[in-house]
C-alpha positions in Angstrom: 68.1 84.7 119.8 69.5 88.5 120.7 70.6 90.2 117.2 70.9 93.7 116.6 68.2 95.5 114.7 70.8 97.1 112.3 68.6 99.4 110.8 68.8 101.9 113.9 71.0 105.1 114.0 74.2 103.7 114.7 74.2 101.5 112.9 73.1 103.8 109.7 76.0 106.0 110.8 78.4 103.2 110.4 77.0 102.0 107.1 77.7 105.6 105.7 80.6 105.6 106.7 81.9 102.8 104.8 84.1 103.4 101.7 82.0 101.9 99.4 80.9 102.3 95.6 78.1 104.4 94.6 77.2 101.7 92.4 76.9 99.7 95.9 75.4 102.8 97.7 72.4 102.2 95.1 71.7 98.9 95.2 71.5 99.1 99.2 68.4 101.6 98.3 66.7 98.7 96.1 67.4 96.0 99.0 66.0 98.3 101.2 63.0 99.7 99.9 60.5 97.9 101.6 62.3 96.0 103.6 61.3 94.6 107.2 64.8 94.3 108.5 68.3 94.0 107.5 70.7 91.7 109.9 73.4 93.0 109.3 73.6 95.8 106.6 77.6 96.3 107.2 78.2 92.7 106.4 75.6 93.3 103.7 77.7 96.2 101.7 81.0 94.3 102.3 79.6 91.3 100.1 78.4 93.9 97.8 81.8 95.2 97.2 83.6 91.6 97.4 80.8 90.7 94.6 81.6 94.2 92.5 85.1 93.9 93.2 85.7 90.3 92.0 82.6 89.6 89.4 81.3 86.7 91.5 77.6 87.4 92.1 76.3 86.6 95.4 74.3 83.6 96.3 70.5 85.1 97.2 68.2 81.9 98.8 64.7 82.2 99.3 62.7 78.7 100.3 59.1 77.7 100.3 57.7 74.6 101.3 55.2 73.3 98.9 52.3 72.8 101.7 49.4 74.0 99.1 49.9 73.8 95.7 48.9 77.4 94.9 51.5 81.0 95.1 49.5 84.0 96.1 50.5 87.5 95.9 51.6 87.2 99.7 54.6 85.2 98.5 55.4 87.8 96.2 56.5 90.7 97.8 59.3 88.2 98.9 59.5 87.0 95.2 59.8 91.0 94.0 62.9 91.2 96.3 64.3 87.9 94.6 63.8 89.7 91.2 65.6 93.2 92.3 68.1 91.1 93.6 68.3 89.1 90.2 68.3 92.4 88.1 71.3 93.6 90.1 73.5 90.7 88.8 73.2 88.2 91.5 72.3 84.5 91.7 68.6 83.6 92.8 68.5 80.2 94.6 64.6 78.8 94.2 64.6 76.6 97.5 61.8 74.1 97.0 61.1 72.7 100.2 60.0 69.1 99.4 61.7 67.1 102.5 61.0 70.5 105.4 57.5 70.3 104.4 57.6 66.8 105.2 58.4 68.3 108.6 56.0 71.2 108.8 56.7 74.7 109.6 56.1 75.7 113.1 56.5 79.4 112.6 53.4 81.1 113.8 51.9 78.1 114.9 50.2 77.5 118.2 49.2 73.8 117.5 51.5 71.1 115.7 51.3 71.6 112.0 49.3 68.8 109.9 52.2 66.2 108.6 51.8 66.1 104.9 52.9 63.0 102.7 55.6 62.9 99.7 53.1 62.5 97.3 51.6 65.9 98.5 54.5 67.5 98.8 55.5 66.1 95.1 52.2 67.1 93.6 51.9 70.8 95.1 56.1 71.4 93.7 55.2 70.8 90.5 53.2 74.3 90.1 55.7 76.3 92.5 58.3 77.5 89.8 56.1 78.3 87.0 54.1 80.4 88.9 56.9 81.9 90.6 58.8 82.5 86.9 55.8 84.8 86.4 57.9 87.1 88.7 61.7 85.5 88.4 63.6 85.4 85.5 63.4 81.4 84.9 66.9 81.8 82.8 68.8 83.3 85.8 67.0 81.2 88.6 69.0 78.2 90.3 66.0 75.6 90.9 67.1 73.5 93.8 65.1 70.9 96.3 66.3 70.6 100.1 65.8 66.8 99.7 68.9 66.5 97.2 71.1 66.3 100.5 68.2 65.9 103.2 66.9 62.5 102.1 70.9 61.1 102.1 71.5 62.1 105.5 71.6 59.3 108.2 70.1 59.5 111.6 73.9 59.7 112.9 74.3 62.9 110.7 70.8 64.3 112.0 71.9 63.9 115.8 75.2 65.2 114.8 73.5 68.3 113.7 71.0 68.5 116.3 74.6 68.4 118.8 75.5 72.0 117.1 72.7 73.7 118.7 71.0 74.5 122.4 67.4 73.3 123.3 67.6 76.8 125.1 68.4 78.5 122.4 65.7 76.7 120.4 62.9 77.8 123.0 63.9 81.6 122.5 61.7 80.9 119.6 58.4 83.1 120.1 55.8 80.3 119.3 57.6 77.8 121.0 58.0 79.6 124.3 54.2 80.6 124.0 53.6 77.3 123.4 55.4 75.8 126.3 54.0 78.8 129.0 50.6 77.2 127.4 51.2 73.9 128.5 50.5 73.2 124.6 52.1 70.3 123.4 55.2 70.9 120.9 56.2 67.6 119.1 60.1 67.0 118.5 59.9 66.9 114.9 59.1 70.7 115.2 62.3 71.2 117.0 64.3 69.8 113.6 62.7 71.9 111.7 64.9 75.5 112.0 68.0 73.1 112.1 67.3 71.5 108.4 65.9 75.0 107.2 69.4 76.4 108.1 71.2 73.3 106.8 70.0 74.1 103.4 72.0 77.4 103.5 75.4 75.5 104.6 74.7 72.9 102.1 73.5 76.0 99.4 76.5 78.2 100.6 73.9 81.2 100.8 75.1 85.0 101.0 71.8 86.1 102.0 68.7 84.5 102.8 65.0 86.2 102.7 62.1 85.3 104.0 58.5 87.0 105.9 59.1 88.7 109.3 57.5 85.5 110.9 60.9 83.5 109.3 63.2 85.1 111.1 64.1 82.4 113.7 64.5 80.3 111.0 67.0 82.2 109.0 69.3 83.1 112.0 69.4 79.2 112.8 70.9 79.2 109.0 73.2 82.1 109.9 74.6 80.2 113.3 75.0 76.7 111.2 77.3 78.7 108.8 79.6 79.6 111.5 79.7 76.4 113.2 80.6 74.9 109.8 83.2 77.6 109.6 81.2 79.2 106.4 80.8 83.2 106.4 77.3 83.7 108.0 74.5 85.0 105.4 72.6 88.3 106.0 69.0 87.9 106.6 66.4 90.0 104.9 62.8 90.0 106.1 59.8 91.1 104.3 56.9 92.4 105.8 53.6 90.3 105.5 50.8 91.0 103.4 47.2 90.7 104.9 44.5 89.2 103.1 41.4 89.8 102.4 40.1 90.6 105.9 42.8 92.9 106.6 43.9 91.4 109.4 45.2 88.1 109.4 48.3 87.5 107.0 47.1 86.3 103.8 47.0 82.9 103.2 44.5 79.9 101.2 44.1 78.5 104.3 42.4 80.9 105.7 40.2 81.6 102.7 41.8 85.5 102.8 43.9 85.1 99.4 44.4 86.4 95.6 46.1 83.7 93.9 48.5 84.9 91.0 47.1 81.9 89.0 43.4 82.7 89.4 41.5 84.2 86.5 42.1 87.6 86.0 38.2 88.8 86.6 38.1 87.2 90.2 41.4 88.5 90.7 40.0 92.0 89.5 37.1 91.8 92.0 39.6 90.6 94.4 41.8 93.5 94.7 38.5 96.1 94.1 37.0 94.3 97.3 40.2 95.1 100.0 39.1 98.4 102.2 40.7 101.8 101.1 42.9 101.6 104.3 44.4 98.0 103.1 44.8 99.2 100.1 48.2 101.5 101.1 49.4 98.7 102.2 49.2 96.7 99.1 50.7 99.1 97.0 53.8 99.9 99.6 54.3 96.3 99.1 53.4 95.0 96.1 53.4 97.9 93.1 56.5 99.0 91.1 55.0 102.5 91.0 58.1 104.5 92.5 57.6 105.9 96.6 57.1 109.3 94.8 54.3 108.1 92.7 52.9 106.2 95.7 53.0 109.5 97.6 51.2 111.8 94.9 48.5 109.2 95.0 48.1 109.1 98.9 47.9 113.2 98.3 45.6 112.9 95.9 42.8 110.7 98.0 43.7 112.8 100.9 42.6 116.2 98.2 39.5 114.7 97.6 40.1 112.2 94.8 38.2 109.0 95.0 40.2 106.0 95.9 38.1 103.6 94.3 40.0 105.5 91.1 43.4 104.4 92.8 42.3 101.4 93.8 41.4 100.5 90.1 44.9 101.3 89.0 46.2 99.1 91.5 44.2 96.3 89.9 44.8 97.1 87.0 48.8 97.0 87.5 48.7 93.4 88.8 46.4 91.6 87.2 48.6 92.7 83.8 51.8 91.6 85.9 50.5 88.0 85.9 47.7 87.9 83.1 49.0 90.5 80.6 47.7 94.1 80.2 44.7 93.3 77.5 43.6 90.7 80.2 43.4 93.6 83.0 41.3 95.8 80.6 39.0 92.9 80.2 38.5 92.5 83.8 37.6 96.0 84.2 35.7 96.4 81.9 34.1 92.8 83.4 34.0 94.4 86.9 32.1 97.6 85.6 29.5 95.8 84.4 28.7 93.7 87.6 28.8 96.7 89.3 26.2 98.4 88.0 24.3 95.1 88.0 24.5 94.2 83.8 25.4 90.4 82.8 28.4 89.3 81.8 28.6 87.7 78.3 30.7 84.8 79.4 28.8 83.7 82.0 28.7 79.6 81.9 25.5 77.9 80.2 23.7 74.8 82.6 21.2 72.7 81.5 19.1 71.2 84.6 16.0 69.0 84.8 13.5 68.3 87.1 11.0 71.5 86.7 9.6 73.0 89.0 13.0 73.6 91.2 12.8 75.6 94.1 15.4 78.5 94.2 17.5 76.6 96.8 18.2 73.3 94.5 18.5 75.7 91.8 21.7 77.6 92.9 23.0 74.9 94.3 23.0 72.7 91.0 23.6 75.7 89.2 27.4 75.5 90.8 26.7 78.9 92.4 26.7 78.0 96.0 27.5 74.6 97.4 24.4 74.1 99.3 20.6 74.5 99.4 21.0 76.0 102.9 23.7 78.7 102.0 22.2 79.5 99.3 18.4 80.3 100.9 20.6 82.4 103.5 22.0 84.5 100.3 18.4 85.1 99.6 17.5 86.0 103.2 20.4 88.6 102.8 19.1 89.9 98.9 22.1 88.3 97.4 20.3 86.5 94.5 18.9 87.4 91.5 17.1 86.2 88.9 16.9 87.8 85.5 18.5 91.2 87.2 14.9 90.9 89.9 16.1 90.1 93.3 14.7 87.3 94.8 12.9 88.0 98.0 11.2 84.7 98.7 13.1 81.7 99.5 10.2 79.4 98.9 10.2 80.4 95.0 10.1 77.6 92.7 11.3 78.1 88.9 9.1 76.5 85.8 10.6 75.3 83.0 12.4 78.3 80.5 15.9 80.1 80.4 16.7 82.4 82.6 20.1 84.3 84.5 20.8 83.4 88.2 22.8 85.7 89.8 24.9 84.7 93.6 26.4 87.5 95.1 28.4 90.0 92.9 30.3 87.6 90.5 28.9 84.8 90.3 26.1 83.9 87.1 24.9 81.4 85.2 22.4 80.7 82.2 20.3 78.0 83.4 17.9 76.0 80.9 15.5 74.7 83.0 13.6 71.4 81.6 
């Protein structure tokens, strides 16, 4: 699908030269600030001043499919444009994706997708908007579920649909067309996919649509339905991706990379502190409120001499208060200090065990510290364990009876009565 990236020259000359508020002039500058891409900003700025103009607020959609039942702070920096888009006056559309998840998302995929069930689907939704209200307003957010018109259509109105658009047109997809030069199978379901994605905006009557830069096949498709259905077509704004963990690969459960929003706010803590000072850029470009200017006195800072672990704390700090409150983040420094310099924390969980002598192995694992005897006589291989602050260098080490501290790795510990 051939669409103009309208964020080049041209097409910035054009925007300026639009006679247009500077109350709309500013809110392009929120929208934009860390955006991927904008198809197309002129369209964009004439909704704007239709919306000023008449009072009608425009109609922002954002859907996720509820394939695990945990948000991450990937899904956020999509979820922080939803908000700036909220705050400007405009109405958020929470797609929850109960019947396309049914389907599976090809997007980046080089295998068919795992089909999941209803009952999944069902049980993963039920988390999605209260996690996400930790970054939406829940009062100004329009809660809606792409099975309210999906699960009433017949298989005459799915062929209809499928008859508005091309196969070729459907193999300019990236992933499919890798897929197919491959000789890897692509199932049909995966071909409905983009088409019921982009019904939802016809059926939602969407203004603009956002999603990650890996969406953006899916939210053209909803941007050629609306003109076959003789709708003005939405703009599509793509955020950039966060990487996980590692760094590298986008950050997601699945690939054991992620920070939830939900998880406690120590792990999360430790979390954040454990991303490489290069990565770390990159989470605040997307992911702080600190202004660019603040942002850039920092980056001059580290590159004076200042220690980014220092920056990197504050970066912590900041999100871990977004989703557990600020008294929460000075707990979980404070928590993170003391691990650090190797103390015990004093609400480590208490275990009661029987069956002394145990050998070190057994121990951990029915401690709850590792999930098996063989991982967790590797962690002693590596100097990972400790017991009662003493590392533990022999792996054939049994434990008498008596109270004592295990220690796994950096965070994990338990007080283990041993009988």
């Amino acid at each position: 699908m051939k669409t103009r990236n309208t964020l080049s020259a041209d097409s910035t000359a054009t925007r300026d030269s639009l006679s247009v508020s500077s109350a709309v002039r500013d809110a392009m500058v929120i929208i934009l600030r860390g955006t991927a891409e904008l198809l197309v900003d002129t369209e964009l700025m004439g909704k704007l001043a239709r919306s000023e103009k008449s009072g009608k607020p425009l109609r922002i959609k954002l859907g996720l499919d509820p394939t695990a039942p945990d948000l991450h702070l990937g899904h956020t920096v999509v979820l922080n444009k939803m908000r700036q888009l909220q705050d400007l006056g405009h109405t958020v559309i929470f797609l929850i994706g109960d019947f396309t998840a049914m389907i599976g998302d090809p997007s980046g995929r080089n295998v068919t997708r795992p089909t999941l069930t209803r009952e999944q689907i069902e049980e993963n939704a039920k988390t999605y908007f209260r996690q996400a209200s930790l970054v939406l307003d829940p009062e100004k957010t329009e809660i809606r579920y792409n099975s309210e018109w999906s699960d009433k259509m017949s298989p005459q109105d799915i062929i209809q649909l499928s008859a508005r658009y091309t196969l070729a047109r459907m193999m300019e997809r990236d992933d499919f067309a890798a897929r197919y030069r491959g000789g890897l199978p692509i199932a049909i379901h995966e071909l409905l996919y983009p088409l019921m994605q982009g019904y939802d905006s016809v059926m939602l009557h969407a203004d603009v649509e956002l999603g990650g830069t890996d969406q953006k096949f899916n939210l053209l498709v909803g941007r050629e339905l609306q003109r076959v259905y003789q709708q003005e077509p939405q703009c599509v704004l793509t955020m950039p991706l966060l990487e996980g963990l590692d760094g590298v690969e986008k950050m997601s459960k699945s690939k054991n990379n992620a920070i939830g929003i939900s998880e406690d706010p120590n792990t999360s803590f430790a979390k954040i502190m454990s991303i490489s000072d290069a990565a770390m850029w990159r989470y605040y470009d997307l992911l702080s409120f600190r202004s660019v200017q603040d942002i850039a006195g920092l980056r001059k800072a580290v590159a004076e001499g200042e220690n980014p672990r220092h920056i990197k704390v504050s970066l912590a700090k900041e999100l871990v208060a977004r989703f557990h409150g600020a008294q929460a983040a000075e707990r979980a420094l404070d928590d993170f200090t003391l691990r650090a310099r190797g103390g015990i924390p004093d609400d480590i969980p208490d275990v009661s065990l029987s069956g002394a002598p145990l050998g070190i192995g057994q121990l951990l694992k029915q401690a709850g510290l590792l999930p098996s005897t063989s991982e967790a006589l590797r962690m002693v291989d590596q100097g990972g364990i400790r017991v009662d602050g003493t590392v533990v260098t022999d792996r054939g080490l049994k434990l008498a009876a008596g109270t004592f501290v295990l220690q796994a790795g950096k965070r994990k510990f338990a007080r283990v009565t041993l009988r």
